[in-house]
C-alpha positions in Angstrom: 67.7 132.9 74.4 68.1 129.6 75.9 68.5 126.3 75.4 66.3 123.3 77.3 67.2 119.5 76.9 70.2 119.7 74.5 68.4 122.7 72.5 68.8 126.5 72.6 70.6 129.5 71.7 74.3 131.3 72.4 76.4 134.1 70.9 78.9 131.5 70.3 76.5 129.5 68.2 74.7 131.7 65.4 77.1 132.4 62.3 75.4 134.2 58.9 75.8 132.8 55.7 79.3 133.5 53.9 79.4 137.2 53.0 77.9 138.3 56.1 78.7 141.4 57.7 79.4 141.4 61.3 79.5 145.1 62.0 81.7 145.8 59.3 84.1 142.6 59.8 83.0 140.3 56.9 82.0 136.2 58.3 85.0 134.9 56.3 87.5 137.3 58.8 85.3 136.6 61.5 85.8 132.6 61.4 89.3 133.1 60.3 90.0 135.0 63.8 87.6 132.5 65.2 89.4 129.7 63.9 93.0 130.9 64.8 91.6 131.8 68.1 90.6 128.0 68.6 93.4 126.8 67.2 95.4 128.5 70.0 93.1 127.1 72.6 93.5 123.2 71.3 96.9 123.9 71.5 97.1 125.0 75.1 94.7 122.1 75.9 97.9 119.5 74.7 100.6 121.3 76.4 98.9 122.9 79.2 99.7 122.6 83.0 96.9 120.0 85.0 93.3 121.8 85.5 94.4 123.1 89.0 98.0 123.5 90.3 99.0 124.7 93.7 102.4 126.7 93.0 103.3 129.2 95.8 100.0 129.1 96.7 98.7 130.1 93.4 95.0 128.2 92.0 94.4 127.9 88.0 91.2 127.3 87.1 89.8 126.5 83.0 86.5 128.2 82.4 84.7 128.4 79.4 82.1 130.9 78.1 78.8 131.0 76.0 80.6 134.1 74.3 82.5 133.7 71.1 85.7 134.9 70.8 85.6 138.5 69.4 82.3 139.6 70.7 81.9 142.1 73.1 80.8 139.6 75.5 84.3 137.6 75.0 86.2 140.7 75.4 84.1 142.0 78.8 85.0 138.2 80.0 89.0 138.2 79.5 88.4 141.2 81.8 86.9 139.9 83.9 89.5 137.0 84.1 92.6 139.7 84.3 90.5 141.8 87.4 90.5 138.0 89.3 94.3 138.4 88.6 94.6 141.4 89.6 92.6 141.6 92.8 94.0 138.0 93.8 97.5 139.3 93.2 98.1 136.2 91.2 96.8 133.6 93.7 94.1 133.2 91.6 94.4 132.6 87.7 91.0 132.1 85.3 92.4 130.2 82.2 89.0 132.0 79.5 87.9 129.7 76.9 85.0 130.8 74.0 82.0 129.4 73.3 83.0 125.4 72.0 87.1 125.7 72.2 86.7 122.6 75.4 83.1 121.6 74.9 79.9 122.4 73.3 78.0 125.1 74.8 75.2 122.9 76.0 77.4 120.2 77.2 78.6 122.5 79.7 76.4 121.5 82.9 77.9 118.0 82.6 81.4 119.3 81.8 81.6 121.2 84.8 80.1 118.4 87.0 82.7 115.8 85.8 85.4 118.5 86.3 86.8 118.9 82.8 86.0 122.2 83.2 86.4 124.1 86.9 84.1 126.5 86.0 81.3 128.2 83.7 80.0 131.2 82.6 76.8 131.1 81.2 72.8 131.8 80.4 71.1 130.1 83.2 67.9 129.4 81.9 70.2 126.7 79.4 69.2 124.1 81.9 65.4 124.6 82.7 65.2 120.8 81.0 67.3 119.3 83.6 67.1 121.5 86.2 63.2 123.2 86.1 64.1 125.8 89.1 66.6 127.7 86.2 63.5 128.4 84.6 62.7 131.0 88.0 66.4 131.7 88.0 66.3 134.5 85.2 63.4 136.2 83.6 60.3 134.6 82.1 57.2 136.0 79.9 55.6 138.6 82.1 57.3 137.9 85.4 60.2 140.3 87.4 61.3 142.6 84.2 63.9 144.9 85.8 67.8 143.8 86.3 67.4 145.9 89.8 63.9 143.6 90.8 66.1 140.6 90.1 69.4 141.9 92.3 66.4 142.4 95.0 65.1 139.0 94.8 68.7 137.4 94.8 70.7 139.2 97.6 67.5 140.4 99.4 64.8 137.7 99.1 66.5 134.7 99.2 67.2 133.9 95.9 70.7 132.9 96.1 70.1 130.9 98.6 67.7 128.6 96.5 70.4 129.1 93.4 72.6 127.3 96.0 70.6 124.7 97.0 70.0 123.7 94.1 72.8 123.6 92.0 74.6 122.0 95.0 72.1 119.3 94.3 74.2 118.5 91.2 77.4 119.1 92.5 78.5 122.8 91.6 78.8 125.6 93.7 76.4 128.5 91.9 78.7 132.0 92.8 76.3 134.6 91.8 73.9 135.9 88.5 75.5 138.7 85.8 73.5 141.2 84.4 73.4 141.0 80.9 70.7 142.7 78.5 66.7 141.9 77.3 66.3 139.6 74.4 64.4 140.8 71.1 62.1 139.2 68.1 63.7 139.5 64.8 61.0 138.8 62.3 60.9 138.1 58.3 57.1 139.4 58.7 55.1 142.5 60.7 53.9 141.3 64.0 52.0 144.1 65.0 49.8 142.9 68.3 49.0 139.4 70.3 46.7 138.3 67.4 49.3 138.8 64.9 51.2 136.1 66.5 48.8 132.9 65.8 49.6 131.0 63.0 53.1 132.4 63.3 56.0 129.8 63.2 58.6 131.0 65.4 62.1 130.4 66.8 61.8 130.0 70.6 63.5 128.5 73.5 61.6 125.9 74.7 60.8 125.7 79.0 58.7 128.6 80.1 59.4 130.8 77.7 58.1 128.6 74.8 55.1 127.3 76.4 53.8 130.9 77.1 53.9 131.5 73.3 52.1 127.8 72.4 49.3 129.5 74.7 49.4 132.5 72.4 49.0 130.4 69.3 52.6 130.3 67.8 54.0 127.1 66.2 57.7 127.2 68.1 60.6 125.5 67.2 63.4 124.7 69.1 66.8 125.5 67.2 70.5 125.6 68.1 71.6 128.9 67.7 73.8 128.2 65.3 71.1 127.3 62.9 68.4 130.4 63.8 70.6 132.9 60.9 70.4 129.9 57.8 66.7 129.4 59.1 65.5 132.9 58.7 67.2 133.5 55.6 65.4 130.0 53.8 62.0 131.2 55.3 62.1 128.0 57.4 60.3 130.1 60.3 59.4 133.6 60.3 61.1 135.3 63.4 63.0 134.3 66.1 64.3 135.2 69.9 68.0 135.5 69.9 69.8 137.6 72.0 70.2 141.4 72.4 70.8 144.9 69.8 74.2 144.2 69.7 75.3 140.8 69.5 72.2 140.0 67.0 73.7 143.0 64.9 76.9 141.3 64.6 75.4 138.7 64.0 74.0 139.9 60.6 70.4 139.4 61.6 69.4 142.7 59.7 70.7 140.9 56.7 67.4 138.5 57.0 64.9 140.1 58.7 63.2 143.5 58.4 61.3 143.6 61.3 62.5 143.7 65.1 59.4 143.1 67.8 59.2 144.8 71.1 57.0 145.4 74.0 55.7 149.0 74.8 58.9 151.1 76.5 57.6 150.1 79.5 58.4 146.1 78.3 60.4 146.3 76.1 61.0 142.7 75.9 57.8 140.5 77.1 59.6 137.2 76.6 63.0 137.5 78.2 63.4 141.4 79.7 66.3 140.2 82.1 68.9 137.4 80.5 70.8 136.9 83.4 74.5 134.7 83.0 75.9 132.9 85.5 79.2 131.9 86.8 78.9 128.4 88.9 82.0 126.4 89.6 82.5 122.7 90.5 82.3 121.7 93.9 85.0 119.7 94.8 87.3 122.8 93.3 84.9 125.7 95.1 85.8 123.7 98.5 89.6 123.4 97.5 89.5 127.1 97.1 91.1 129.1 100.5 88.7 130.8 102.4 89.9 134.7 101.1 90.3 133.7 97.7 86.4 132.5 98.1 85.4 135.7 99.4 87.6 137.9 96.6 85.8 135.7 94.3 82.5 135.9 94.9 83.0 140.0 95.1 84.6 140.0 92.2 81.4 138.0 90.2 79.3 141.0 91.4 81.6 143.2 90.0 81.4 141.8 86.9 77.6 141.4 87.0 77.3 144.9 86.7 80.7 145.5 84.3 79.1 143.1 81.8 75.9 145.1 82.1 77.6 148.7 81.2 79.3 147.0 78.4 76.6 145.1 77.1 74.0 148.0 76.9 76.8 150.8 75.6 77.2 148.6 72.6 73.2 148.0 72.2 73.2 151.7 72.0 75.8 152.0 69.3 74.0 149.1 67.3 70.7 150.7 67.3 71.5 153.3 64.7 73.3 150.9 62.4 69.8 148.9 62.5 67.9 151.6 61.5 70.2 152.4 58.7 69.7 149.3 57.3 66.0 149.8 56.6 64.9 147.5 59.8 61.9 148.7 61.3 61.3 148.2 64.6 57.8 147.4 65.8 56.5 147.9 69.5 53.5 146.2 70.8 50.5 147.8 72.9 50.1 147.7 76.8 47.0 146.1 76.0 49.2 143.3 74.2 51.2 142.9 77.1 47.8 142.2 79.4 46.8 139.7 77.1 50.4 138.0 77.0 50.4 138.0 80.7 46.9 136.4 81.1 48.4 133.7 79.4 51.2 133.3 81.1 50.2 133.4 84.5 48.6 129.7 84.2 52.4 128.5 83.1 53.8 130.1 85.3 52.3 127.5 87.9 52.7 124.6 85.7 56.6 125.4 86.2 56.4 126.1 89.9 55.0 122.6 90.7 57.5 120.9 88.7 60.1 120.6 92.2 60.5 121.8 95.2 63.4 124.5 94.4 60.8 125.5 91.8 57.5 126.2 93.8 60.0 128.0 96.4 61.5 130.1 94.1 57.9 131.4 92.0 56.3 131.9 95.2 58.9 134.3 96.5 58.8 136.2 93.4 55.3 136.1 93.4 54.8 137.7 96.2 57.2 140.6 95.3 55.2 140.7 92.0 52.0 141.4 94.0 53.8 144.3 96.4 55.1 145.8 92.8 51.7 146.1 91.6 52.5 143.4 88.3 49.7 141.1 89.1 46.8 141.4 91.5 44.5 138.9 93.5 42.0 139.2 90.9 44.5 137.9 88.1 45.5 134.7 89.9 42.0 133.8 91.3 41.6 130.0 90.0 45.3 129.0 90.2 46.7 127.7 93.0 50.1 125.1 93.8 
């Protein structure tokens, strides 16, 4: 579900056509609470304190979301915001913003840069275009598939360290990845194995991701989210990546499609198995921040990490019934179609890795903890080499 070079997907940016059901709230209340929501935000942007203040020692930082007000993403993100709060004992305030209320989703990078916004909180891969190594820093076709591979390779192999590095490089301070949820196919049409897939015109983010699929034969297209739901429903492609069970549900993807396409239980999601957010802050406010508050901080991202990914999944769980009570079948491809999907992904995956250093030092690392998990062997990568 991401975005590369001004292109991509969010919660905050998909909206069904007028009528819609989001999980029982109809799309004219939802962009009425929406809208009210954003009004309040404009107006606490006119009348609202500077970005940071120091008052009795106290920090207020603006951050903005890829969540839309509403979702259960939003709603696990004000939490977080009030545990800061709490845990700080006020030192430490996180002003929450939805998806768009300071800036466009994808104009976040540059927002957060420039300072307008202290910090962000969203889908890392949303910057492969600009920054290839984000492409390495959540999952891709075929590569680490389990949220508990990818806590190994950040706070045991050295993957925060390159996180670091190189979003230092562009003048934020990266705090640590949230655990969020696998990504699934929605599909006007029966995809039923890696052949089915050629010919196929399909919604994609680009990076990686979309390459991998182009091997496979699919036409992708690059879509903002907000246009993937009018898309679908005009026939314009035939399925589309979006985001998880839940959110898509709200989303009134069952609406438009009939078909969702999965991997085999044990992949459930070939494409994206581990979406993982972010929460990055700008530098200049990071090295502001006392040394404590830095400390409570970062503990209190990893607490949320794993918050966000309770939440998330007890709602997929509750939006999986609803699915199927809407006639959508869901279709699960072969461990023999995963094979083939990985033998074309491996040759990507190096295309990516020589793209930058950060890159080629992040994919080796996980490469080599692919090979001790048993994902890919000598024999699979004889031929490619960085």
């Amino acid at each position: 579900m991401h975005r590369v070079d001004g292109l991509g997907e969010g919660a905050g940016d998909a909206t069904p056509n007028e009528g819609g059901q989001r999980g029982g709230l109809s799309r004219r209340d939802f962009l009425k609470t929406a809208a009210a929501a954003a009004a309040g935000v404009a107006a606490s942007q006119v009348f609202s304190v500077p970005t940071v203040f120091a008052q009795a020692g106290r920090v207020r930082w603006r951050v903005q979301t890829v969540w839309d007000a509403g979702t259960v993403g939003y709603t696990l993100f004000e939490q977080f915001t009030q545990r800061v709060k709490e845990l700080s004992q006020g030192r430490l305030e996180i002003q929450p913003f939805p998806a768009g209320a300071v800036v466009g989703t994808f104009d976040m990078l540059d927002a957060v840069r420039s300072g307008v916004l202290d910090a962000m909180h969203v889908f890392t891969l949303y910057w492969a275009g600009s920054m290839p190594v984000t492409g390495f820093l959540s999952s891709y076709a075929l590569g680490l598939s389990l949220p508990q591979e990818w806590e190994v390779w950040y706070y045991g192999l050295g993957g925060l360290d390159i996180a670091r590095k190189a979003f230092a490089d562009q003048g934020i301070f990266y705090v640590g990845p949230i655990q969020h949820d696998y990504n699934i196919i929605h599909s006007r049409v029966p995809i039923r194995s890696f052949g089915e897939f050629r010919g196929k015109k399909i919604r994609f983010p680009g990076g990686m991701i979309g390459d991998v699929f182009k091997a496979a034969g699919v036409s992708t297209v690059l879509l903002p989210g907000g246009e993937v739901y009018p898309a679908l429903e005009r026939g314009v492609i035939d399925a589309a990546d979006f985001v998880g069970p839940a959110v898509n549900y709200n989303l009134g993807f069952q609406q438009v499609t009939k078909y969702i396409i999965m991997g085999p239980p044990s992949t459930p999601a070939i494409h994206q198995p581990v979406d993982l957010v972010d929460l990055t802050v700008n530098m200049q406010r990071w090295q502001a921040l006392p040394d404590d508050l830095k400390e409570l901080f970062i503990a209190a991202v990893r607490e949320h990490s794993w918050n966000h990914y309770a939440g998330i999944q007890k709602a997929d769980l509750e939006a999986w019934p609803k699915y199927r009570a809407a006639g959508v079948e869901v279709i699960r491809l072969s461990e023999a179609d995963v094979e083939k999907f990985r033998k074309v992904a491996i040759p990507v995956w190096y295309e990516w890795a020589r793209k930058d250093q950060y890159s080629r030092e992040a994919f080796l690392s996980q490469l080599a903890y692919m090979k001790e998990l048993g994902y890919v062997s000598d024999a699979d990568l004889k031929g490619h080499e960085l």
